[in-house]
C-alpha positions in Angstrom: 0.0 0.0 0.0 1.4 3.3 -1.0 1.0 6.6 1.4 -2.0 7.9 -0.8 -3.6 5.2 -0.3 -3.7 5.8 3.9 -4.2 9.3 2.9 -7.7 8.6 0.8 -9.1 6.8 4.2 -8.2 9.9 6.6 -10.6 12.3 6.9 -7.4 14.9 7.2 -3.9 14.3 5.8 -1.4 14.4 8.5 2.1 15.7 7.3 5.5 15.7 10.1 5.5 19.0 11.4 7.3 19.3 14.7 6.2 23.2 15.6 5.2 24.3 19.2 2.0 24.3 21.0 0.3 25.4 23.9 -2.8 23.5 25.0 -5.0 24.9 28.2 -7.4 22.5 29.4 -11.0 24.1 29.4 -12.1 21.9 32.5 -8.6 23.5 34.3 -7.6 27.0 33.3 -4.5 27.0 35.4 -3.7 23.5 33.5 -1.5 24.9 30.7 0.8 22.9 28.5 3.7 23.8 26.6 4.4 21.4 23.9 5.6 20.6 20.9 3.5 18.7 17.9 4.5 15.1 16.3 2.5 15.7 12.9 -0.3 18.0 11.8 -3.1 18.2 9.5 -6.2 20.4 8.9 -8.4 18.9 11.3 -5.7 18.4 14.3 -2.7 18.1 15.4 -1.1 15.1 17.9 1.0 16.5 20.7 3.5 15.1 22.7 2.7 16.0 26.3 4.3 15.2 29.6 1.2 14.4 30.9 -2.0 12.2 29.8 -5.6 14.3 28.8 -8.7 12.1 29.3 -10.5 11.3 26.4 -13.6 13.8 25.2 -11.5 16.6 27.4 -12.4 19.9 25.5 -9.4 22.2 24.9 -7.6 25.4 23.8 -4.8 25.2 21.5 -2.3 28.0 19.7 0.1 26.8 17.6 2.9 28.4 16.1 3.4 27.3 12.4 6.8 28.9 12.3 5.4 30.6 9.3 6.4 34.8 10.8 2.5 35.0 11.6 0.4 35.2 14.5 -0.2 32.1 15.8 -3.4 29.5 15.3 -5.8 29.9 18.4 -8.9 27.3 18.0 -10.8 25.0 20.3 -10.3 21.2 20.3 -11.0 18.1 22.1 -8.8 15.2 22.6 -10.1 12.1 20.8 -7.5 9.3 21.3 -4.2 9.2 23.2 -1.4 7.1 24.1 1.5 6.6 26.5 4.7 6.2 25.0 7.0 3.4 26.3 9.9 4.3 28.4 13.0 2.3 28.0 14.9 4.6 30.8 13.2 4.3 34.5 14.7 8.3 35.3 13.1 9.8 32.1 9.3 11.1 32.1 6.8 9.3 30.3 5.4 11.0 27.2 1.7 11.0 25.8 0.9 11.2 22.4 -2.4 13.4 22.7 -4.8 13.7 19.4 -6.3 16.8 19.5 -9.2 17.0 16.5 -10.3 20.8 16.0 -13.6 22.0 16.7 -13.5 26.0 15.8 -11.1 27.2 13.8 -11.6 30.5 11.5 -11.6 30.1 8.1 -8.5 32.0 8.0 -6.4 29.9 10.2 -8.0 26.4 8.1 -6.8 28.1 4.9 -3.2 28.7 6.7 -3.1 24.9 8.1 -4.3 23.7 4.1 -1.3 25.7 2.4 1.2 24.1 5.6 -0.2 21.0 4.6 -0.3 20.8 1.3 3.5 22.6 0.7 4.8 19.6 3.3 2.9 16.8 1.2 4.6 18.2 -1.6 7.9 17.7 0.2 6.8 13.9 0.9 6.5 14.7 4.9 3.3 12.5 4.9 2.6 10.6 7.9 1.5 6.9 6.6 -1.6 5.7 8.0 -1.0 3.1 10.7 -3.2 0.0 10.3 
């Protein structure tokens, strides 16, 4: 199976794009994370936190494309994540944390498409896991 063919079942292509992200738990406003994202795609992003969000948990998220703009500010909710395996007992444990958007101006979707398409251009696209 090629990538395109992973990428016709996703509802969003996801591309690598390590940029940086804060997400603020709605539930929690002093919970505030400062992370950094794995891959991302116009409907989401998956972070790597230091810490685990239940699933369902409504968030805020800003991310920073690295693009000289301001920076994406949208509402989210986490819809799937997973602890990483540690191999070293003295290092944290990571979560991979899917975060699927949920309002995002039209503006900020139309940055995310040109990200997203210029990366699949480069080949940066994340191959569907079965």
């Amino acid at each position: 199976m090629s990538p395109w063919d992973g990428l016709n079942r996703r509802r969003f292509p996801r591309v690598n794009y390590p940029c940086q992200v804060i997400v603020r738990n709605e539930k929690d406003e002093r919970d505030v994370i400062l992370a950094h994202t794995e891959n991302i795609g116009v409907g989401g992003i998956c972070a790597i936190l230091k810490k685990g969000l239940a699933m369902f948990t409504p968030v805020e998220v800003e991310i920073d494309l690295l693009d000289f703009e301001d920076h994406i500010k949208c509402s989210g909710k986490v819809v799937w994540a997973v602890r990483r395996k540690s191999s070293e007992e003295n290092k944290p444990l990571f979560y991979d944390i899917g975060i699927e958007f949920s309002d995002i101006s039209d503006r900020d979707r139309a940055r995310m498409e040109v990200t997203v398409q210029r990366l699949v251009k480069q080949g940066r696209i994340v191959p569907e896991t079965p």
